[in-house]
C-alpha positions in Angstrom: 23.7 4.6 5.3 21.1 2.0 6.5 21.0 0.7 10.0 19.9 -2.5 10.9 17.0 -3.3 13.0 16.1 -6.4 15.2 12.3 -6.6 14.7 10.1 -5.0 11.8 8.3 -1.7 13.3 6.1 -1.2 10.2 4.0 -4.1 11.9 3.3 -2.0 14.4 2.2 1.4 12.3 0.7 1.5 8.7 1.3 5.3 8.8 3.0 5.3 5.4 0.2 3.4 3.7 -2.7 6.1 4.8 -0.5 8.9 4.3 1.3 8.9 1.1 -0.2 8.2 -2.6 0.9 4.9 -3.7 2.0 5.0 -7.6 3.8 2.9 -9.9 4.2 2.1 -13.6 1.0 0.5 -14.9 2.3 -3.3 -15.8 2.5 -3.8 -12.5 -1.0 -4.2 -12.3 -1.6 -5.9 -16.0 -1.1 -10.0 -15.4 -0.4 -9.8 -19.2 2.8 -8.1 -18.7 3.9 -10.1 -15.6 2.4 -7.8 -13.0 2.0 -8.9 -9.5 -0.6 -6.1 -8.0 -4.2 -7.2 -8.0 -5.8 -4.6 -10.2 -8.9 -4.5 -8.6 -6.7 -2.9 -5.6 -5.6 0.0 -8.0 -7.1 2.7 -10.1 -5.6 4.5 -13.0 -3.0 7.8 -13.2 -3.1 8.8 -16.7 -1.0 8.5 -18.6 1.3 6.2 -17.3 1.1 5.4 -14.1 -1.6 3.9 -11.5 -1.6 3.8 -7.9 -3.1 1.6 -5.0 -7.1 2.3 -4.3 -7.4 4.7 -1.5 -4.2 6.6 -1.7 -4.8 9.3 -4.1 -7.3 11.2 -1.7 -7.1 13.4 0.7 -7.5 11.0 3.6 -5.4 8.2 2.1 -5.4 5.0 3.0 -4.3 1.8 1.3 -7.4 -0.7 0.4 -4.6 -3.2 1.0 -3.7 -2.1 4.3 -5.6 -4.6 7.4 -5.2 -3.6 10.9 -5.5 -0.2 13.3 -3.0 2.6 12.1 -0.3 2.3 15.6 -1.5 -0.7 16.0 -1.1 -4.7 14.9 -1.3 -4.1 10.5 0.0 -6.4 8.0 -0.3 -5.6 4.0 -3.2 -8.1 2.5 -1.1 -8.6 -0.5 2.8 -8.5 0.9 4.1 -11.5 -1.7 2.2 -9.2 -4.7 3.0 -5.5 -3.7 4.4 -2.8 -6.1 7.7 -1.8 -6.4 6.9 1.1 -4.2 6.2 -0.3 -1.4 9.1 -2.9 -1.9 11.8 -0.2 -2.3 10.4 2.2 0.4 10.8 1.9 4.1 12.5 -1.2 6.3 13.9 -3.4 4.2 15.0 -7.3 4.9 18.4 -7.5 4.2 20.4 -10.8 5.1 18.2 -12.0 7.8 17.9 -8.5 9.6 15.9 -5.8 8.7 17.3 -2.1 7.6 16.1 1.4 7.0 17.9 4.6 4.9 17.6 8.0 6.7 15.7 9.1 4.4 13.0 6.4 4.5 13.6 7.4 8.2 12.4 10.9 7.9 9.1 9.9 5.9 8.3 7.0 8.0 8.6 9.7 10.9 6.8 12.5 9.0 3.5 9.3 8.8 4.0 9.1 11.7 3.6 12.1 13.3 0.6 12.8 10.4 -1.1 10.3 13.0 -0.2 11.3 16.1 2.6 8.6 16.8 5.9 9.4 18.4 8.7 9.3 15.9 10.7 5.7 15.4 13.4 6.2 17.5 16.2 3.3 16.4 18.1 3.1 19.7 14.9 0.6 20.4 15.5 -1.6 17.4 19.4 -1.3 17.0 20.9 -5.2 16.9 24.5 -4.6 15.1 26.1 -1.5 13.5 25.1 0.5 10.3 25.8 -1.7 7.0 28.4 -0.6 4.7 27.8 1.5 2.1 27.0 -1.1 -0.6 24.0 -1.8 1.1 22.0 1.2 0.0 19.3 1.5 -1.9 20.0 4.2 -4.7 16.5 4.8 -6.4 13.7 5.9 -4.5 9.9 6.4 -6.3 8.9 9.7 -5.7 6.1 9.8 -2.5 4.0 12.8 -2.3 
């Protein structure tokens, strides 16, 4: 069950987005089929799929990612990003912001991939956990 949150955290981290390959169905990235992504921000995953540039490497890191990983980082194209990002990690949800435990763990696993002390929630707690109907069923699959 999500619990909601006060104040976004991930504007303080960017762990997830140089840790963990970002990948999602190729239209998103094809203006012709009504994708958002900029494709120049992507390269291909045959056959199927294509991910962010700079996530599929060893030492990931999103090309759409600004700011110091722990520190101030904002995503460079927020309004245009894939459904990966959009589904994964602290979500907006009416006028507060949430998180799954699961999204907790890999947000936390990022995190300590960079040295950073896990998100504890006690610091960003502002009303009890949302009801049930408030969770987020499908999850991409993160490496």
């Amino acid at each position: 069950m999500p619990v909601r949150i006060a104040n976004n955290p991930c504007q303080n981290c960017g762990a997830c987005c140089a840790l963990y390959r970002v990948s999602f169905y190729w239209a998103e990235a094809d203006t012709d089929q009504g994708g958002t992504v900029p494709p120049d921000l992507t390269e291909p995953l045959p056959p199927y799929l294509t991910c962010m540039r700079g996530t599929n490497q060893p030492h990931a890191r999103c090309a759409a990612l600004r700011g110091r990983i722990g520190g101030p980082v904002a995503c460079s194209i927020y309004a245009l990003r894939s459904s990966t990002c959009r589904e994964f990690g602290v979500h907006a949800e009416n006028g507060q912001f949430a998180i799954s435990p699961e999204d907790l763990e890999r947000c936390n696993r990022a995190r300590a991939a960079w040295g950073l002390p896990p998100l504890r929630l006690e610091r960003f707690l502002r009303t009890p956990a949302l009801p049930a109907t408030h969770v987020h069923r499908h999850r991409p699959p993160l490496r």
